[in-house]
VMD Tcl script that draws the C-alpha trace (Angstrom):
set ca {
  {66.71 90.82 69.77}
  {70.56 91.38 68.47}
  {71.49 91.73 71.90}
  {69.59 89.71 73.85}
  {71.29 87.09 71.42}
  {74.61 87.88 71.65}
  {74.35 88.23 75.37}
  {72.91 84.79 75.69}
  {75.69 83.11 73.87}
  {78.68 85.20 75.96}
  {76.73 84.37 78.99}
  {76.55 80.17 77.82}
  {80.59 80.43 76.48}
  {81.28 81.19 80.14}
  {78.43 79.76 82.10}
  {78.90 76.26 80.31}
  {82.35 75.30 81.21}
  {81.37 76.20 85.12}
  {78.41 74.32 84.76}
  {80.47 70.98 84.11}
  {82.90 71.92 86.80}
  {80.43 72.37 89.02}
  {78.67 69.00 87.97}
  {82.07 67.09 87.86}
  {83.59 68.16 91.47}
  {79.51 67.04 92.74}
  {79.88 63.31 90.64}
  {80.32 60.03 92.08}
  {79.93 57.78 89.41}
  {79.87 59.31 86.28}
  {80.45 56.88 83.51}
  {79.91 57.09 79.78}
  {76.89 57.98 77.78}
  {74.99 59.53 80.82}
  {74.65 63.08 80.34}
  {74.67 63.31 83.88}
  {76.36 61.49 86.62}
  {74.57 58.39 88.12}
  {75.47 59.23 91.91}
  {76.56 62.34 93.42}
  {78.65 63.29 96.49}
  {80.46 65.99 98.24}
  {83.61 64.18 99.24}
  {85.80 65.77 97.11}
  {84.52 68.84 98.33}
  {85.15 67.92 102.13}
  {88.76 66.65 101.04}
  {89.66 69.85 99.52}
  {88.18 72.07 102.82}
  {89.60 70.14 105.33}
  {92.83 69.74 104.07}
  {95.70 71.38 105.95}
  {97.86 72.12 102.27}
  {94.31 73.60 100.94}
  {94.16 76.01 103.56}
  {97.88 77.43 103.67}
  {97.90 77.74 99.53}
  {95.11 79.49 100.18}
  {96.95 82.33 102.70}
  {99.78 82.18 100.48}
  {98.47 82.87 97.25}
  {96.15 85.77 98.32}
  {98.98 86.87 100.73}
  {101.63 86.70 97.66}
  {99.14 88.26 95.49}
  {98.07 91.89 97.81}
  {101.97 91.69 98.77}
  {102.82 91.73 94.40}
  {99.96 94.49 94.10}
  {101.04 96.48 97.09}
  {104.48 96.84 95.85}
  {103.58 97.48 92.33}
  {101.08 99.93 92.94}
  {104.06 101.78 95.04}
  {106.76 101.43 92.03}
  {104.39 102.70 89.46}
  {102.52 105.63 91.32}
  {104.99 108.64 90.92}
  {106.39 106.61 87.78}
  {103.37 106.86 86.04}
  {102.91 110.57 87.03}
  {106.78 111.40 85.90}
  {105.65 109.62 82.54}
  {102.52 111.35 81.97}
  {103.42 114.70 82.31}
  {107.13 114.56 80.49}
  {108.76 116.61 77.72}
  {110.62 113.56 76.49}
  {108.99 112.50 73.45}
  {109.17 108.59 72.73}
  {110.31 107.84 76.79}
  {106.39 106.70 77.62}
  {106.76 104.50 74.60}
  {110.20 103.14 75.44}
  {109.48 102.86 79.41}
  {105.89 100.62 77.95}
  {107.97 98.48 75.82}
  {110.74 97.72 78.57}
  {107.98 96.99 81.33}
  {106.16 94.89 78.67}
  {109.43 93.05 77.54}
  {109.12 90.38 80.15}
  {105.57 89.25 79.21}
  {106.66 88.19 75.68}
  {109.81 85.91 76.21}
  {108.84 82.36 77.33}
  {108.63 82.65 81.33}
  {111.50 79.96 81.81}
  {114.27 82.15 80.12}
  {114.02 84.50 82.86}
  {113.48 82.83 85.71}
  {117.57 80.95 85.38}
  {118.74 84.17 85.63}
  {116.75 85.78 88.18}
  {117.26 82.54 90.47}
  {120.63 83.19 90.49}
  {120.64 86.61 92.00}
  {118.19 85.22 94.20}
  {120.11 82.70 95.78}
  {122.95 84.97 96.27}
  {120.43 87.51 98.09}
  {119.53 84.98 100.44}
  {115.74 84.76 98.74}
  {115.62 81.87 96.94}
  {113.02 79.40 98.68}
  {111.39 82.25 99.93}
  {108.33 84.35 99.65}
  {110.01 87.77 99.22}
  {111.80 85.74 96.13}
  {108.80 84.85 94.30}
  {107.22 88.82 95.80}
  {109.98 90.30 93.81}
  {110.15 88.02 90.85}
  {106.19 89.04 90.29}
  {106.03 92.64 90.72}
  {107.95 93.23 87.35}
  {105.08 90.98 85.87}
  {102.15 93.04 87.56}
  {104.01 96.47 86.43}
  {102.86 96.80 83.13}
  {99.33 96.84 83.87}
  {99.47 99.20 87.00}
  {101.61 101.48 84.95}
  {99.56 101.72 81.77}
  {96.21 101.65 84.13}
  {97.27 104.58 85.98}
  {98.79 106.48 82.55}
  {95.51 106.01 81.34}
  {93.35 107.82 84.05}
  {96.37 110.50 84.16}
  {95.35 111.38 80.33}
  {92.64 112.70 81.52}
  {93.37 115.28 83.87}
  {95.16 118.32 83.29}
  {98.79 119.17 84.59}
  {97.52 122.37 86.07}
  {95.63 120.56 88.54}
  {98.54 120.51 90.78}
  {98.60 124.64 90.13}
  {95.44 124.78 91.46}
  {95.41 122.56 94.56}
  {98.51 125.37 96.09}
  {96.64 127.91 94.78}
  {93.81 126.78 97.09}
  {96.56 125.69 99.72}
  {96.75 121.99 99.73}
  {99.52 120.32 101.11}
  {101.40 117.75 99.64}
  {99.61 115.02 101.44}
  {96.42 116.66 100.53}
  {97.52 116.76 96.91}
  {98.15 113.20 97.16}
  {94.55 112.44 98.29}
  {92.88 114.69 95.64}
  {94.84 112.64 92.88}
  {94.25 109.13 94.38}
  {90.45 110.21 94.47}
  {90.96 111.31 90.63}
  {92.38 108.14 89.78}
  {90.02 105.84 91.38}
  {88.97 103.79 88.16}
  {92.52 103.26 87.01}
  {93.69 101.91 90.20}
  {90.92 99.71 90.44}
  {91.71 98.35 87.15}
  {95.41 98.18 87.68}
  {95.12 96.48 90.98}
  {92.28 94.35 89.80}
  {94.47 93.05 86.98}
  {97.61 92.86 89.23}
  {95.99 90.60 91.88}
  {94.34 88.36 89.31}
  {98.16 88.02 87.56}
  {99.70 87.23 90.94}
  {97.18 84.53 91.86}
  {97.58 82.67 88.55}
  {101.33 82.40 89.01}
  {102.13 78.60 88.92}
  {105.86 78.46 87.19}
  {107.18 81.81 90.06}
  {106.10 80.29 92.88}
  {107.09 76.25 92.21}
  {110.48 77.55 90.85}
  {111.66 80.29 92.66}
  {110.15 79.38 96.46}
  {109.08 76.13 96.38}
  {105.73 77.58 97.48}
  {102.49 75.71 97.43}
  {99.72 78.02 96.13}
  {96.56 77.28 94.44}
  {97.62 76.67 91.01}
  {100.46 74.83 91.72}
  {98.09 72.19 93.93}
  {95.48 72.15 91.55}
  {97.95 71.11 88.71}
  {98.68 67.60 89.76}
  {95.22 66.96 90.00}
  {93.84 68.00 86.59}
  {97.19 66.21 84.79}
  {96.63 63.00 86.88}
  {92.83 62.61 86.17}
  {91.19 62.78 89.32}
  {87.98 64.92 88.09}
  {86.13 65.68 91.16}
  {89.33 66.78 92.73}
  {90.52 68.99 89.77}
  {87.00 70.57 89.51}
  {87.26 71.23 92.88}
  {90.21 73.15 92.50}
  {88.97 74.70 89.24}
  {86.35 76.27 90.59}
  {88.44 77.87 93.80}
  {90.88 79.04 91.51}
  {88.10 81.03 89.48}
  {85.89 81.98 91.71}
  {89.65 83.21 93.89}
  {90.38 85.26 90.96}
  {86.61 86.69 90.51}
  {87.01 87.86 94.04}
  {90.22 89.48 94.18}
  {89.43 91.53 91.45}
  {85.59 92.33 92.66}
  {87.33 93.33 96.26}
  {89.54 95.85 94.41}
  {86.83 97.05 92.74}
  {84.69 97.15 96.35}
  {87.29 98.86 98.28}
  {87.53 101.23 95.61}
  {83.97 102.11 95.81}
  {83.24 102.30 99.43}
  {85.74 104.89 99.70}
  {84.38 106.94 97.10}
  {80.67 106.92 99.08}
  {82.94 107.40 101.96}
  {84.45 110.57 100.34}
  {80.57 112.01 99.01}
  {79.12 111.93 103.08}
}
mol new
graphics top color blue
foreach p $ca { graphics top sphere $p radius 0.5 }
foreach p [lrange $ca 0 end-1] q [lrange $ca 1 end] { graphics top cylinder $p $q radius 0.2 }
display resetview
């Protein structure tokens, strides 16, 4: 009874709130006390869909987001192994903390800096500028997701792959199937992080994306329009991180035939 309880109430906490943005972007004239609105309508749904800026925030923020996770996932892979495995004592701690460092100042501070170097690299305005302004933002969570799942395999497992005569690509493969829950979790996380970027990409590139044309709306009170927006931007994120998850899975059924 505990449980059925406590799942109920998680399940209304997040369930609620969509509820009313699903009500709100439906609403024509919704005026106070109704509980409900008094008309309904889809035009702010038909606004949103056939609107030209809709559709290219769209490519660009799940473009900017698989580019960010790509390049991460890249970075951290030997990284993470080099970590896992090393003598040092205190350099996984102190490698943590720096990749972690950026997440704690305010995201302003250093953005003035990094738009410098930028603009004398010839990527400000661009989408490689906000690309490599977000990777070091994805990092920690690829890095500590993959640290995590390297825990729990032994360092002799390489021992035993050339004692069997694997190659180095074959290696590879036999670690990336290891480590299939910790790179869905660290891409998962990395591709929800890039698509909620709204101060990288309005700064750095001037580049419309989802959050940064669902802003206006919200802050200037149009509700059917913000809802709208709302609920792309959630559901966006639900599906980039159930696709990582997906991908992930199909190749391990691929890997058992």
């Amino acid at each position: 009874m505990l449980r059925w309880g406590v799942f109920g109430l998680v399940a209304f906490v997040f369930v609620a709130p969509l509820g009313v943005l699903v009500i709100a972007s439906g609403a024509g004239v919704w005026v106070w006390p109704s509980v409900l609105p008094q008309s309904w309508t889809g035009g702010a749904w038909w606004t949103v869909i056939a609107s030209d800026a809709f559709v290219s925030a769209l490519v660009a923020s799940v473009g900017i987001a698989v580019a960010v996770t790509a390049f991460a996932f890249v970075l951290c892979w030997y990284a993470a192994f080099g970590l896992a495995h090393s003598d040092a004592r205190g350099m996984r701690t102190i490698v943590l903390a720096v990749c972690y460092a950026p997440l704690v100042v305010p995201p302003f501070l250093p953005l003035i800096g990094t738009h410098r170097w930028l603009i004398r690299l010839g990527w400000s305005d661009s989408v490689w500028g906000v690309i490599a302004v977000t990777v070091p933002l994805v990092v920690p969570y690829v890095l500590h997701a993959l640290l995590l799942g390297l825990d729990t395999i032994s360092a002799q497992w390489r021992d035993v792959a050339r004692m069997l005569g694997a190659s180095v690509f074959a290696q590879q493969r036999t670690l990336l199937a290891m480590l299939r829950p910790s790179i869905a979790l660290g891409c998962g996380c990395a591709l929800i992080v890039s698509w909620s970027q709204y101060v990288v990409p309005l700064t750095i590139g001037q580049i419309v994306t989802i959050p940064v044309l669902m802003m206006p709306y919200i802050v200037g009170g149009d509700r059917a329009l913000g809802a709208v927006y709302a609920l792309v931007y959630t559901c966006g994120a639900c599906a980039l991180w159930l696709s990582a998850d997906v991908l992930i899975r199909g190749r391990k059924r691929g890997s058992r035939a």
